[in-house]
C-alpha positions in Angstrom: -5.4 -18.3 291.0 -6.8 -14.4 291.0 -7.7 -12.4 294.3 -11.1 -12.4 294.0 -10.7 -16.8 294.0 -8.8 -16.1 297.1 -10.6 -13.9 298.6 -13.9 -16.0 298.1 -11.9 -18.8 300.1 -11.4 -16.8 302.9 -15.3 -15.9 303.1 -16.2 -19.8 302.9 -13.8 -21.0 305.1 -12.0 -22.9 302.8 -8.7 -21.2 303.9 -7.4 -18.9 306.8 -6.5 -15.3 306.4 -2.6 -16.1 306.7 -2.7 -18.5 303.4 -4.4 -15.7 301.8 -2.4 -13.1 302.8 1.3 -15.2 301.2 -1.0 -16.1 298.1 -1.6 -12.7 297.4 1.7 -11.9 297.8 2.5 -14.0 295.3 0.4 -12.2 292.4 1.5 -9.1 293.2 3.4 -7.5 290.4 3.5 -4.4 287.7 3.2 -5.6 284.3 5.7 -2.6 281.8 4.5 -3.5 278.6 5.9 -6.0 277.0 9.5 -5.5 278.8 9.1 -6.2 282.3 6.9 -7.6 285.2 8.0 -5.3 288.4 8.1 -7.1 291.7 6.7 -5.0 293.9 6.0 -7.1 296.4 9.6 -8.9 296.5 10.6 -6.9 300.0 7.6 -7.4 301.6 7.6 -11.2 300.6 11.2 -11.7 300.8 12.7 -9.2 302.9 15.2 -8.3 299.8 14.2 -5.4 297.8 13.7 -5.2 294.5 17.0 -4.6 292.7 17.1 -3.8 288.5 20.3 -5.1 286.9 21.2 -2.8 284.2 23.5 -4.9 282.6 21.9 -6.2 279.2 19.9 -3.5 279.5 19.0 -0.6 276.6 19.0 2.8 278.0 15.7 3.5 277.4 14.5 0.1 278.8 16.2 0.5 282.1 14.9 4.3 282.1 11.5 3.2 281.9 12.0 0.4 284.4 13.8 2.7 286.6 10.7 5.4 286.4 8.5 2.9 287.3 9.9 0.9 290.0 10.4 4.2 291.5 6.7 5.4 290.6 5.6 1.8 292.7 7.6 1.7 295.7 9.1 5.1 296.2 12.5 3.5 295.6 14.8 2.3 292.9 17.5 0.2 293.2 19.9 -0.3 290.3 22.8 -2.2 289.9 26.0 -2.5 287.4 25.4 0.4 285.8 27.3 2.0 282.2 27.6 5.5 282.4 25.5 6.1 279.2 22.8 4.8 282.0 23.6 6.5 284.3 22.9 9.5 282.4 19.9 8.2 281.8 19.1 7.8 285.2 20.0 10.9 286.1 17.3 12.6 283.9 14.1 10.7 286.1 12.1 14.0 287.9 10.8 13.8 291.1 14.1 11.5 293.0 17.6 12.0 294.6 20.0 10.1 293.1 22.7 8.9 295.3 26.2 7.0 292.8 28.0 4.5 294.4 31.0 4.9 291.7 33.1 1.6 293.0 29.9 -0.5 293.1 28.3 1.0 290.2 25.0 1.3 291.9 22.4 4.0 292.0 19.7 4.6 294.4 16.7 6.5 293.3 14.5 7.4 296.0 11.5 9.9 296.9 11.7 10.3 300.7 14.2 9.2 303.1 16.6 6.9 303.6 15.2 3.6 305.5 15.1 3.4 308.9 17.9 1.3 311.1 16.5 -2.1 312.4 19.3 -2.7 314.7 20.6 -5.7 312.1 24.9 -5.0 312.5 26.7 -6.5 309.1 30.5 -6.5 308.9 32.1 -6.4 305.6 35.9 -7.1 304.6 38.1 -7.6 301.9 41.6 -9.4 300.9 42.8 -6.5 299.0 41.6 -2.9 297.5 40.8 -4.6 294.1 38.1 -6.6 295.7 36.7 -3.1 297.4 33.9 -2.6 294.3 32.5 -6.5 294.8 32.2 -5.1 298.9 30.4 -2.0 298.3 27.8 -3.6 296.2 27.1 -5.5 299.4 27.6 -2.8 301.7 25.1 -0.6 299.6 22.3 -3.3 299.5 22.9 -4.2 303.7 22.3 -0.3 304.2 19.0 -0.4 302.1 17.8 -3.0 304.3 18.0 -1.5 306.8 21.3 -2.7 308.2 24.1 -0.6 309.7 27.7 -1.7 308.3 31.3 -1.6 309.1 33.7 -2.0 306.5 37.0 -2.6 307.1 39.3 -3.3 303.3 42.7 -4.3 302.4 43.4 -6.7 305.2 44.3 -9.6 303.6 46.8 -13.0 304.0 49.8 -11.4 302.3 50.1 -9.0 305.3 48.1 -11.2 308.0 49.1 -8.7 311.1 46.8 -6.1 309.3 43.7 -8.4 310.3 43.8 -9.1 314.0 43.6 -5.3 315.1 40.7 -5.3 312.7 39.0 -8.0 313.8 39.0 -6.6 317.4 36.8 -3.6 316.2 34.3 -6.3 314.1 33.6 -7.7 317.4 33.4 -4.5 319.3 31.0 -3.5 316.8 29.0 -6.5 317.0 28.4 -7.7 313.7 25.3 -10.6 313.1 27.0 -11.5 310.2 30.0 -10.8 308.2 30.6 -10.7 303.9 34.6 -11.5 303.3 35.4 -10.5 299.7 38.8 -12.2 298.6 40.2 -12.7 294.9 43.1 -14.5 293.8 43.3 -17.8 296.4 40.6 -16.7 298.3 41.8 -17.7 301.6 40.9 -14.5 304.0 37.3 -15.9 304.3 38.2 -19.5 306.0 40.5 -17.5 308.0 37.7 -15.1 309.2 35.3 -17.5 309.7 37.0 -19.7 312.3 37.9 -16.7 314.3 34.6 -15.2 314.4 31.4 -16.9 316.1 29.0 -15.1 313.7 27.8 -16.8 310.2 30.7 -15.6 307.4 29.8 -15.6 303.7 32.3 -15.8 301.7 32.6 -13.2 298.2 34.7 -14.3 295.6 36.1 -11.7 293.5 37.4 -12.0 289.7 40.2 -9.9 290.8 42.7 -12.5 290.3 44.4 -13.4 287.4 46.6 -16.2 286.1 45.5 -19.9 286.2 42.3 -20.0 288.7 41.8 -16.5 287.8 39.0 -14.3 286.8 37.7 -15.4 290.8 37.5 -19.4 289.4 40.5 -20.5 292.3 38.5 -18.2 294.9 35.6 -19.6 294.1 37.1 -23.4 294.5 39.1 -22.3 297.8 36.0 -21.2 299.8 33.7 -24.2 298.8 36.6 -26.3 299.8 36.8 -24.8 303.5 37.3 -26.4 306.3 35.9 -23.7 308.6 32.3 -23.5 308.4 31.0 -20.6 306.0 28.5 -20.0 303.0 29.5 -18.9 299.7 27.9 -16.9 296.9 28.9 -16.7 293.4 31.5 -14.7 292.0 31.6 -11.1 292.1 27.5 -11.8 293.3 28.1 -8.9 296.0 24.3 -8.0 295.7 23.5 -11.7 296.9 26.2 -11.2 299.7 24.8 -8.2 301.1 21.1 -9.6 300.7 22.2 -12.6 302.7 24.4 -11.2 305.5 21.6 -8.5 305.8 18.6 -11.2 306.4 20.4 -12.7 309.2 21.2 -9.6 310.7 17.3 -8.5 310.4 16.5 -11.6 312.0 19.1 -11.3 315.0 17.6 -7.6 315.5 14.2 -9.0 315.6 14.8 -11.6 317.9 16.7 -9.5 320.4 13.6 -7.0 320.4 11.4 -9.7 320.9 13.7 -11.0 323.9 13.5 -7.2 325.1 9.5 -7.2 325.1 
């Protein structure tokens, strides 16, 4: 279906204004030659930004992807970079350029930063080796909008390290928490029946062994008993997207329960 076929159903009645608006929606994206199709409507629809995954990538592909993500939405968002793309990156005119080296994400932007929405996201980890995996969550919460507190290295080996922790996560008022544990993966159960905010769990292929590579994680937080959702491993973009929509949607109901 094209605009104009919606648009003419709007003018005969055929359909409200509100269908048309989510059908347009829908269309709305940037066509890069013959190597990409650019959401540009993804936050808008979705409420997640459009991210580029460089992995897989040429250089010169994700340059021109980059360049014009960034042209379209004043903002480009790219994860698991090399550093042969990140000099790459480094090279688009006309944007800051802001390295996450443990996530290996850049942000390229023209303008500011985006504005707080009162959304609170915590974000923890087992160990330090699971730290990368939680700033790739962190980094994507903070582009939506969120504000974050991270609190690392806390995990089961050394349990008395968590409690004072978890004092300041509910101090601090989190909507929803991301717990990032390799090897058994147990931290996350453990947080979430503490905690009376939704917990998803981030497995990390930090562990090695038998169930390694994030595989007995993985297994140990589908297999919870307390009540949390998981993501797939090392998925700490999907984490952060997650934690951060239910934090937007906390903040928007407490304005609304304000007004």
């Amino acid at each position: 279906m094209t605009i104009r076929k919606i648009l003419d159903g709007v003018k005969d009645g055929r359909q409200s204004v509100e269908d048309a608006e989510k059908q347009i929606k829908l269309l709305s994206y940037k066509k890069l030659r013959h190597i990409a199709k650019i959401d540009t409507h993804r936050e808008k629809r979705t409420g997640i930004p459009e991210a580029i995954l460089a992995e897989g990538k040429s250089v010169t592909a994700l340059f021109e992807i980059a360049k014009a993500q960034l042209k379209s939405e004043g903002r480009a968002i790219v994860t698991r970079v090399s550093e042969d793309q990140l000099k790459a990156l480094k090279k688009i005119r006309g944007a800051a350029l802001e390295w996450n080296e443990n996530a290996r994400i850049a942000v390229l932007r023209k303008g500011v930063k985006p504005q707080k929405n009162g959304g609170k996201v915590g974000i923890v980890t087992a160990g330090t080796a699971d730290i990368a995996a939680a700033e790739e969550a962190r980094v994507v919460a903070e582009e939506m909008g969120c504000e974050v507190l991270a609190i690392y290295d806390v995990g089961v080996a050394g349990i008395h390290r968590l409690f004072p922790e978890l004092s300041k996560l509910v101090e601090f008022g989190a909507d929803a928490v991301v717990v990032a544990a390799g090897r058994e993966g147990t931290l996350p159960a453990i947080v979430a029946g503490l905690i009376d905010v939704p917990v998803i769990g981030l497995p990390v292929s930090s562990g090695y062994g038998r169930g390694g590579k994030g595989e007995a994680a993985l297994l140990s937080m589908l297999q919870s008993c307390s009540a949390l959702a998981v993501v797939n491993i090392d998925a700490g973009f999907v984490a952060g997207a997650v934690a951060a929509k239910i934090s937007n949607k906390a903040a928007e109901a407490r304005l609304k329960g304000k007004t």
